[in-house]
N, C-alpha and C positions, 0 to 999 in steps of 0.2 A: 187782171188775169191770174195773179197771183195768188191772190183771196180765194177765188172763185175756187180755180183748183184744189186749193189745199182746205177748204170747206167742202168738197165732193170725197176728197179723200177722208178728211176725220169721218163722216157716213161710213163708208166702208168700215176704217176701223172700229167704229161704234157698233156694227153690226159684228162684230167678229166677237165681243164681248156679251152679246145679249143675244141674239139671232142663231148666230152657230155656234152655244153653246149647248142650247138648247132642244135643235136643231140634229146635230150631230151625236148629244146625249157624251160630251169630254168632259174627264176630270177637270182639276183645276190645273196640273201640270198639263196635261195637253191643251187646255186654253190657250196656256201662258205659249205655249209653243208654235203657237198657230199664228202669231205674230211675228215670227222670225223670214218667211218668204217673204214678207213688207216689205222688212226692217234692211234686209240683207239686199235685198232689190232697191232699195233708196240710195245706200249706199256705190252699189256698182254703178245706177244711173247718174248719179251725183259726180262721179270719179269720171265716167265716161264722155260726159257733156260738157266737163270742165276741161277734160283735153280737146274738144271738137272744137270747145268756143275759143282758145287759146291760137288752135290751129285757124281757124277762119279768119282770128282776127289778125294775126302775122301776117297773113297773106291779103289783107284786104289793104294793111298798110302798105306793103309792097305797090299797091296797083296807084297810089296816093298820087298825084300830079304835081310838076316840080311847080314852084312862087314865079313871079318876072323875074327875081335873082337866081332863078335856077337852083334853088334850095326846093329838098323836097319836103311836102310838106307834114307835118307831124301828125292832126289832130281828124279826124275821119267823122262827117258830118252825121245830124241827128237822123235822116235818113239811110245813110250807109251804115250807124248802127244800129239800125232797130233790124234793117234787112239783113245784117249776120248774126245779130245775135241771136234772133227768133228764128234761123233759118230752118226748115224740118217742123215748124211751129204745128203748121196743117197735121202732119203725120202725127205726132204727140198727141193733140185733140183727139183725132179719129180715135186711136185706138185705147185712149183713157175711155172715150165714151162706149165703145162695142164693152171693153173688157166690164166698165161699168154695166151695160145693161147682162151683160155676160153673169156677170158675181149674180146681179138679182136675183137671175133664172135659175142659176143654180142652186140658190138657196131654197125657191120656192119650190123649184121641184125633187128636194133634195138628192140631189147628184152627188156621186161619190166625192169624198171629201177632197179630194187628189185635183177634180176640175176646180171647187172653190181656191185653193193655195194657189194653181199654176194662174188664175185669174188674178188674185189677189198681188203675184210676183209679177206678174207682168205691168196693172197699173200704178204699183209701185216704182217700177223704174221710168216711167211715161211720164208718172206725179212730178220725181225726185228730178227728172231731166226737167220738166216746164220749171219749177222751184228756178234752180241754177240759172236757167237763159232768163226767166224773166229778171231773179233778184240781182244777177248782172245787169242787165239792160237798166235797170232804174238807178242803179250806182251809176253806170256811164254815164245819164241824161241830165246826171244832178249830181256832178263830181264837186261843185263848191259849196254842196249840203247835203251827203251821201245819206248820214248820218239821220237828220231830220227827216228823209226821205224814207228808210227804212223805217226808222220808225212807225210814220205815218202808216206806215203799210202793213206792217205788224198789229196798227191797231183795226184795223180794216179789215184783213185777213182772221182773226180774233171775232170779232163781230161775226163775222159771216160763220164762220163754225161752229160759234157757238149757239148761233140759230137754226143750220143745219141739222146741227147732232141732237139737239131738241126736238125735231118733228118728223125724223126718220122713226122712230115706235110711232105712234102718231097717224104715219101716213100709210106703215106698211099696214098697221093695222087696217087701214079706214082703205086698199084697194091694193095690198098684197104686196108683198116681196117682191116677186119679178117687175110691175110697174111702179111701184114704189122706188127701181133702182132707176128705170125709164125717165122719170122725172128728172132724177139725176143725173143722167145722160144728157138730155136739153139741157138742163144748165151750163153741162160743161162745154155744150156746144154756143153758148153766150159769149166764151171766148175771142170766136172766129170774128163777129163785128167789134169787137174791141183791140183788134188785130189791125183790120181792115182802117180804122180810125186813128189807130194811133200811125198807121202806114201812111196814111193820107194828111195828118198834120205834121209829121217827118219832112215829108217833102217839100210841106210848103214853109217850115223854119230852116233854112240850110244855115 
């Protein structure tokens, strides 16, 4: 889930380099500038979901059930993490994928430059929130190989981008900007069964 998104996001940014430079007709200081509602938007989502996921998880351990000694218990099963950590997951999707097909249209029908940012600020912070719950969730799942696990995923997440960002010229050329981002919209909606799988073998590992 991780990959995926952050492989639909570099498109965006890849377009913002080549697409709406061209596009919009910016120097190369307002190119450069045009990545700052991303960049700024990654941040606050990153800060904001870090405190949601903090909060969810204090309280989830609160609800934890005491042992036969009556000691409560400490450690919150793979099921009850996947379901705080990802909580809001739905919402995230949804609106990565509108703002994605949103940025497309915008491009193609070159709309004032003010909707491309406020689009691009918005799936910025949707990206940078899914990042945080997922790259916590796979730390929690594999706390005795956090490490190797990131990794892995890093190299995964890599992969995937840098196949995306290869066929966004490519595809927008070959059926345009607006469904060229469409495309990328289903993908991000690939999520949702990868969601629904990982909820369902959650449950049955407690």
């Amino acid at each position: 889930m991780y990959a995926i998104t952050y492989a639909v996001k570099q498109t965006l940014q890849t377009s913002l380099g080549a697409q709406a430079l061209q596009i919009y007709r910016l120097n190369y200081l307002d190119g450069g500038l045009i990545y700052l509602p991303s960049g700024i938007a990654g941040g606050i989502g990153s800060y904001m979901t870090g405190r949601f996921l903090d909060r969810n998880y204090r309280k989830a351990k609160k609800q934890l059930p005491e042992d036969a000694d009556g000691i409560l218990q400490e450690h919150l099963s793979n099921a009850s993490l996947i379901n705080h950590r990802l909580k809001g997951f739905y919402l995230l999707v949804s609106v990565t994928a509108v703002g994605t097909i949103g940025y497309g249209w915008a491009l193609a029908t070159k709309a004032h430059i003010s909707v491309m940012l406020i689009l691009q600020f918005l799936t910025g912070i949707t990206t940078a929130s899914t990042f945080t719950m997922t790259s916590t969730l796979l730390t929690d799942l594999n706390a005795d190989r956090s490490a190797t696990a990131q990794g892995a995923s890093s190299i995964v997440r890599c992969l995937l981008a840098a196949a995306a960002t290869a066929v966004v010229e490519p595809l927008a050329e070959a059926v345009g900007l607006g469904w060229c981002f469409i495309v990328f919209a289903v993908i991000v909606f690939m999520n949702l069964p990868l969601f629904w799988a990982l909820q369902y073998f959650g449950k049955r590992d407690k």
